[in-house]
PQR file of N, CA, C, O and H, with PARSE charges and radii, in Angstrom:
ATOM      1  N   UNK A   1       0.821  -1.185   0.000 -0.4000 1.5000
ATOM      2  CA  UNK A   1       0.000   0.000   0.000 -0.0000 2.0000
ATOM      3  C   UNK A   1       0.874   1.262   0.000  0.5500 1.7000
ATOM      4  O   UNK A   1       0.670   2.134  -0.844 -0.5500 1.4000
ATOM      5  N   UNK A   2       1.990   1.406   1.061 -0.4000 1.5000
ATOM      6  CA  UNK A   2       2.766   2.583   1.060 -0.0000 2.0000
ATOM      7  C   UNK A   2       3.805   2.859  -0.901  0.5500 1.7000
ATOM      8  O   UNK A   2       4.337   3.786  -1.513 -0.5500 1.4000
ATOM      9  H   UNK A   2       2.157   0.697   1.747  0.4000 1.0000
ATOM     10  N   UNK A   3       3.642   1.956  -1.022 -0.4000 1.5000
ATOM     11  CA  UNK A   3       4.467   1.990  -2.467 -0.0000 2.0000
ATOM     12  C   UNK A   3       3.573   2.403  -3.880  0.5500 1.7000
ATOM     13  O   UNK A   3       3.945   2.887  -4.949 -0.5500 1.4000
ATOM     14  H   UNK A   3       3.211   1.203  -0.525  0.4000 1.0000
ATOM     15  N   UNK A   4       2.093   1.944  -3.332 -0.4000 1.5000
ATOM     16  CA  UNK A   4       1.397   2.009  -4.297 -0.0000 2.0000
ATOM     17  C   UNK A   4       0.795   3.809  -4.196  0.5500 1.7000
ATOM     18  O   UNK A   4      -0.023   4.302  -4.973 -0.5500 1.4000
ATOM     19  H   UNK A   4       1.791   1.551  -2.463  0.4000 1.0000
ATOM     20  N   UNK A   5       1.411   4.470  -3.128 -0.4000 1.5000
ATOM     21  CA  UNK A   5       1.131   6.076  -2.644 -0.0000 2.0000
ATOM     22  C   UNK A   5       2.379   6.285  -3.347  0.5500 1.7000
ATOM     23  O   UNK A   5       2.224   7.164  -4.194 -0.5500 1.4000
ATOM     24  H   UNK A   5       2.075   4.070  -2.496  0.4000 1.0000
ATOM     25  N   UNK A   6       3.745   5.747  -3.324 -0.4000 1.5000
ATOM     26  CA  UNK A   6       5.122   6.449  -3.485 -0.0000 2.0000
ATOM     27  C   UNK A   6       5.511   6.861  -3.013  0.5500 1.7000
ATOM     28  O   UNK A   6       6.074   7.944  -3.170 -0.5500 1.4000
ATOM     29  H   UNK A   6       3.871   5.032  -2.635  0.4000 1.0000
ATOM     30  N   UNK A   7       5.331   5.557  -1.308 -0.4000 1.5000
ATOM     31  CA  UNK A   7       6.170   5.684  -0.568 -0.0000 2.0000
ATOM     32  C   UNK A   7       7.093   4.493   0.118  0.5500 1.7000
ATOM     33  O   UNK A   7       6.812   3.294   0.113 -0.5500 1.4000
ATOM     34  H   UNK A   7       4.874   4.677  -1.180  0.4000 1.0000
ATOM     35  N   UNK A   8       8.057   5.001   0.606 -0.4000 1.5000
ATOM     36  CA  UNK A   8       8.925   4.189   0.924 -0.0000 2.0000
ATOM     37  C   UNK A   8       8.739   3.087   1.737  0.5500 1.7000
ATOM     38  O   UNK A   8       9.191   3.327   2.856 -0.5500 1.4000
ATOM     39  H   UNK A   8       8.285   5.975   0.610  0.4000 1.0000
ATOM     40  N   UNK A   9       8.270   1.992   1.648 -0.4000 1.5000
ATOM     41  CA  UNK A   9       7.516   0.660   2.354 -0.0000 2.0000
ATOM     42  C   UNK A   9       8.829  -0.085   3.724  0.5500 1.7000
ATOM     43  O   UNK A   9       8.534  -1.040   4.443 -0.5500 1.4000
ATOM     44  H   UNK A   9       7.903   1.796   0.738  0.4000 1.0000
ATOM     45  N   UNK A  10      10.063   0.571   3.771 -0.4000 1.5000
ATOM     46  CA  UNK A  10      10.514   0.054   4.498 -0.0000 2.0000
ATOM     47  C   UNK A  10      10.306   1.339   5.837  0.5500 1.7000
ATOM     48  O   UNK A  10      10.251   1.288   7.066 -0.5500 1.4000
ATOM     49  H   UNK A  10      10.303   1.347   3.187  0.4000 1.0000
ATOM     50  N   UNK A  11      10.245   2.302   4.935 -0.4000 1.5000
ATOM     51  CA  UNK A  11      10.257   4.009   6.186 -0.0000 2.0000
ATOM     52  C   UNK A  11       8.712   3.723   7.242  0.5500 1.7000
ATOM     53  O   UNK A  11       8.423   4.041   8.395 -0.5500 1.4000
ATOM     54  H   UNK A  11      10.290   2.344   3.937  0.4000 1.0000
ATOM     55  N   UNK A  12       8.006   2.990   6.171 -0.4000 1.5000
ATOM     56  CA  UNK A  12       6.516   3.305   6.715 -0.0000 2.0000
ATOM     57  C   UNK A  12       6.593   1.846   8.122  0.5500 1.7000
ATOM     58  O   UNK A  12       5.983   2.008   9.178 -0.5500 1.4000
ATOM     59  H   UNK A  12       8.241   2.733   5.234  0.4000 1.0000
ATOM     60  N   UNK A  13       7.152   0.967   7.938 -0.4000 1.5000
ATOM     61  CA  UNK A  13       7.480   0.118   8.602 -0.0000 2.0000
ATOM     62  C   UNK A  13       8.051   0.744   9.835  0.5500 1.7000
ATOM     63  O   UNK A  13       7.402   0.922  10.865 -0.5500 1.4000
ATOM     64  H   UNK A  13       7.648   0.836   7.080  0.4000 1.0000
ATOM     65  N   UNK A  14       9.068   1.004   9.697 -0.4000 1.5000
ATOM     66  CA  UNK A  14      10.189   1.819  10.908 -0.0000 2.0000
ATOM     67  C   UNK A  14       9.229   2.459  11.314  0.5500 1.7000
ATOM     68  O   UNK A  14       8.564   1.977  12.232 -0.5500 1.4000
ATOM     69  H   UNK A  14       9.596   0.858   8.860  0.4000 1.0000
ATOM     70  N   UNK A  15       8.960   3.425  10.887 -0.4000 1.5000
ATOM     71  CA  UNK A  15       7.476   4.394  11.219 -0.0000 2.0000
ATOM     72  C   UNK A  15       6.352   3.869  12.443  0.5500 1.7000
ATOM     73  O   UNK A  15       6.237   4.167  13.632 -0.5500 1.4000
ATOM     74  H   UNK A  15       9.500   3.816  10.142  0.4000 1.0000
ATOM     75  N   UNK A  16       5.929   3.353  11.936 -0.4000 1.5000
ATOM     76  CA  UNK A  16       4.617   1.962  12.706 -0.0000 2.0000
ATOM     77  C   UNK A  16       5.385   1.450  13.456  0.5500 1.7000
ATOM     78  O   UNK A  16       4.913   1.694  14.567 -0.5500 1.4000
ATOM     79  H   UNK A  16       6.023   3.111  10.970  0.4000 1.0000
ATOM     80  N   UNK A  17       6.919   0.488  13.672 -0.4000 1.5000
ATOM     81  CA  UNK A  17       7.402  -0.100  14.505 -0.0000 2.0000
ATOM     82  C   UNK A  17       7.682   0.967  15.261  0.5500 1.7000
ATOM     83  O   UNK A  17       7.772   0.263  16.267 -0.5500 1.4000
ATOM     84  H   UNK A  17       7.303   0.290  12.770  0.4000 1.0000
ATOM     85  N   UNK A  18       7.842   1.752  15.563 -0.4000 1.5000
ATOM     86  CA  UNK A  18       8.520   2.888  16.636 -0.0000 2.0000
ATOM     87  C   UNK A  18       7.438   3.717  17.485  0.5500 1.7000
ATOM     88  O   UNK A  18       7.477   4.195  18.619 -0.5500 1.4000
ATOM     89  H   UNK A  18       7.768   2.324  14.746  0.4000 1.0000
ATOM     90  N   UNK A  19       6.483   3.697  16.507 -0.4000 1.5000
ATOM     91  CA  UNK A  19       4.795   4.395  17.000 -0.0000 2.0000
ATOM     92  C   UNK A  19       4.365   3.182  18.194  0.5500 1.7000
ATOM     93  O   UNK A  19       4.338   3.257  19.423 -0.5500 1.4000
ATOM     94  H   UNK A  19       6.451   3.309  15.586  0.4000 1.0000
ATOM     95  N   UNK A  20       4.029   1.977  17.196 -0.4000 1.5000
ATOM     96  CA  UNK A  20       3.737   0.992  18.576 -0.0000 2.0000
ATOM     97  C   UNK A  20       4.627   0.697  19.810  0.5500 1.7000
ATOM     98  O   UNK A  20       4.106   0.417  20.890 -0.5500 1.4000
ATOM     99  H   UNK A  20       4.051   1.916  16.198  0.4000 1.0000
ATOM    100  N   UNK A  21       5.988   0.759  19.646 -0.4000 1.5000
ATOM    101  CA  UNK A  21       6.904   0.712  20.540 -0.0000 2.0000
ATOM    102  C   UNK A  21       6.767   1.718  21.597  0.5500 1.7000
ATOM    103  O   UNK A  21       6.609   1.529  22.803 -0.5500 1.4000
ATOM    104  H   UNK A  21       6.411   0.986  18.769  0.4000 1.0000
ATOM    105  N   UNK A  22       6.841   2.676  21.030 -0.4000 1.5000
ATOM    106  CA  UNK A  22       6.552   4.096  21.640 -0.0000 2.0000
ATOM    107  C   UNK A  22       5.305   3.664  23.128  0.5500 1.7000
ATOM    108  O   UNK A  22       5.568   3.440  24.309 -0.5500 1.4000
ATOM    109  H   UNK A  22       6.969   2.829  20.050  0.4000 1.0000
ATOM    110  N   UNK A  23       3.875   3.692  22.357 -0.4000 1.5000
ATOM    111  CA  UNK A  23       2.808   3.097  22.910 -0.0000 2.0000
ATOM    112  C   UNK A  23       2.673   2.267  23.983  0.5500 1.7000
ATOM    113  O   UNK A  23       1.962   2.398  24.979 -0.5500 1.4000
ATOM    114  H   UNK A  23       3.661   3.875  21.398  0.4000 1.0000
ATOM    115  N   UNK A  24       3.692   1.098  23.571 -0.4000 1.5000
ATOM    116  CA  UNK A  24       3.857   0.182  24.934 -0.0000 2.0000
ATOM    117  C   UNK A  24       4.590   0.646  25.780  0.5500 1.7000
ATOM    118  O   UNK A  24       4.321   0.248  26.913 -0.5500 1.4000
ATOM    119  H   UNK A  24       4.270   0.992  22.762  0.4000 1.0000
ATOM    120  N   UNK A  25       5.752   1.609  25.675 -0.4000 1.5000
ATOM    121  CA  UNK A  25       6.510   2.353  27.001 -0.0000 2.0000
ATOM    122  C   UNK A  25       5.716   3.132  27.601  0.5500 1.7000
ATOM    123  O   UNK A  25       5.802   3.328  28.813 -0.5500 1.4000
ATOM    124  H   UNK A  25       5.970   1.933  24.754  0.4000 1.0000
ATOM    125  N   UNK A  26       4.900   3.644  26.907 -0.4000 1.5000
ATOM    126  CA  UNK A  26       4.137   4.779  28.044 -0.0000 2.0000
ATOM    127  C   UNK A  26       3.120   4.038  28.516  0.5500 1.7000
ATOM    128  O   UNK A  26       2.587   4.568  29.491 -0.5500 1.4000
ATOM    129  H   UNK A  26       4.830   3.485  25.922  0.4000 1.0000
ATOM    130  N   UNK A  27       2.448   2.569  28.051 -0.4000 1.5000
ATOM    131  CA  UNK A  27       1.586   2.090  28.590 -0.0000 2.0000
ATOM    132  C   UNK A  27       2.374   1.442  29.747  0.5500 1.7000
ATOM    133  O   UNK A  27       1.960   1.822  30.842 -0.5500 1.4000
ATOM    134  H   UNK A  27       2.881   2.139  27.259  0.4000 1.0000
ATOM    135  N   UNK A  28       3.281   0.668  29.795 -0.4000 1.5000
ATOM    136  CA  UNK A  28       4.345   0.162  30.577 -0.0000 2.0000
ATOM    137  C   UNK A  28       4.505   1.390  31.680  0.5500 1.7000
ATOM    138  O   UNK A  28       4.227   1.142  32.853 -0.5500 1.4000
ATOM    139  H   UNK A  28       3.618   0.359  28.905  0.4000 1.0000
ATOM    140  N   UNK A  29       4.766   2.159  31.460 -0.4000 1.5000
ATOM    141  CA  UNK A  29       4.697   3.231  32.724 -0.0000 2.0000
ATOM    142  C   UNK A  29       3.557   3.910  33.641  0.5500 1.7000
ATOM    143  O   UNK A  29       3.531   4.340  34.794 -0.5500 1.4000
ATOM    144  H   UNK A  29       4.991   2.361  30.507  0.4000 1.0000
ATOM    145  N   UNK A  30       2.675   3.809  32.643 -0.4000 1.5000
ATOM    146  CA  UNK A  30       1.373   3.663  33.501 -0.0000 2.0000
ATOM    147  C   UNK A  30       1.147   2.430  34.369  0.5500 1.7000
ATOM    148  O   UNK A  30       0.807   2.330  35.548 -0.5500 1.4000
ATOM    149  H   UNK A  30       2.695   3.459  31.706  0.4000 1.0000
ATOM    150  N   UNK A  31       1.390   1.661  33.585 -0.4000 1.5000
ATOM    151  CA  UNK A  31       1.157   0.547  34.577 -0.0000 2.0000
ATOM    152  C   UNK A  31       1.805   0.196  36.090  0.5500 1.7000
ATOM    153  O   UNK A  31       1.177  -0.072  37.114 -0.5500 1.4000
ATOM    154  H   UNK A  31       1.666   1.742  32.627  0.4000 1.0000
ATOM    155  N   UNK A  32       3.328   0.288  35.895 -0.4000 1.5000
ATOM    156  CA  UNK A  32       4.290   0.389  36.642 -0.0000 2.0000
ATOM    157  C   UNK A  32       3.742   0.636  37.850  0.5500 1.7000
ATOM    158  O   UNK A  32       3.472   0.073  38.911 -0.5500 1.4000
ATOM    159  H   UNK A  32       3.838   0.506  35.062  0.4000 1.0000
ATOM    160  N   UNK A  33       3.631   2.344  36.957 -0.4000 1.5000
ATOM    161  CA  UNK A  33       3.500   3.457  38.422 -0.0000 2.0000
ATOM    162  C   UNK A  33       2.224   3.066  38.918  0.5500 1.7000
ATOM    163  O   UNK A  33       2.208   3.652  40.001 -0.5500 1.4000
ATOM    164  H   UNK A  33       3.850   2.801  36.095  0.4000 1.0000
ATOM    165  N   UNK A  34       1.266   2.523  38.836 -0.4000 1.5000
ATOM    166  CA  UNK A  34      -0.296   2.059  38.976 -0.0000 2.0000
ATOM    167  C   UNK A  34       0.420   0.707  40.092  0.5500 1.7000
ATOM    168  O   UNK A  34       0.079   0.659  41.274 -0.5500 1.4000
ATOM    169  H   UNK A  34       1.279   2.048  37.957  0.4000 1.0000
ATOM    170  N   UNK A  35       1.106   0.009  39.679 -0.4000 1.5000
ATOM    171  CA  UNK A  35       1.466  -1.268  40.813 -0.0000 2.0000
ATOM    172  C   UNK A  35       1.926  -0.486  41.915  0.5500 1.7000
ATOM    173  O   UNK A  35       1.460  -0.808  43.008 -0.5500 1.4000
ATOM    174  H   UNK A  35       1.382   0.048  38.719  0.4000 1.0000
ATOM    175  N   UNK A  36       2.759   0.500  41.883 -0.4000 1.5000
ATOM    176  CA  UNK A  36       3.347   0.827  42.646 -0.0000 2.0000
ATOM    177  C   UNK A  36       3.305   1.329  43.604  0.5500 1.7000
ATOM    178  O   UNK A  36       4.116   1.358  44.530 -0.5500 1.4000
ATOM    179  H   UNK A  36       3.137   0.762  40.995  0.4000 1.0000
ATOM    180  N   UNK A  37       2.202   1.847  43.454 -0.4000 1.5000
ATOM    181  CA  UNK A  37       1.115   2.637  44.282 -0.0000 2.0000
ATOM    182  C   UNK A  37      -0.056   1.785  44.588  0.5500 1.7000
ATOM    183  O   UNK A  37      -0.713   2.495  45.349 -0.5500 1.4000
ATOM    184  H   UNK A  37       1.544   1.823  42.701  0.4000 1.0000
ATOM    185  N   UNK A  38      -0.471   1.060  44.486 -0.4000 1.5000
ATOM    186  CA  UNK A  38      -1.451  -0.121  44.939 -0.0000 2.0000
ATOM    187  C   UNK A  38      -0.651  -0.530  45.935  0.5500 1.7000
ATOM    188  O   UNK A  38       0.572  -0.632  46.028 -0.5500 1.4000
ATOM    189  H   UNK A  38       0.063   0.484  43.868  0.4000 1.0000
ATOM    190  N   UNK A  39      -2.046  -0.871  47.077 -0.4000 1.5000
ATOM    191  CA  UNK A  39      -1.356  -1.510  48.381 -0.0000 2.0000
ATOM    192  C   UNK A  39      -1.285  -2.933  47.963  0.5500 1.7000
ATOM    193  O   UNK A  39      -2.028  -3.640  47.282 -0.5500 1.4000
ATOM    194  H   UNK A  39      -3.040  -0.788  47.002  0.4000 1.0000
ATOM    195  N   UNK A  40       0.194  -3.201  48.779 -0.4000 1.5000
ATOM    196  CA  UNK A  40       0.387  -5.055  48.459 -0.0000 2.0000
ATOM    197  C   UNK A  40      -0.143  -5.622  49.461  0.5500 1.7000
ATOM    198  O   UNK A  40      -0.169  -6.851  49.534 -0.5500 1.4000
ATOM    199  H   UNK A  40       0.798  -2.627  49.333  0.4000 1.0000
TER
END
């Protein structure tokens, strides 16, 4: 699909891999800090 726009299909990849990556660290830190603060 990105090629069939004229675009670079490996950029759009990197792109998306780094967006979702991104996503799970800040979800990962919510979470964290959410255990962390819950009584054990």
């Amino acid at each position: 699909m990105a090629r069939a726009e004229g675009l670079s299909a490996d950029a759009i990849e990197k792109l998306y891999s780094d967006l979702v990556q991104h996503f799970i660290a800040e979800e990962l830190k919510g979470w964290k800090s959410a255990q962390a603060q819950s009584p054990a």
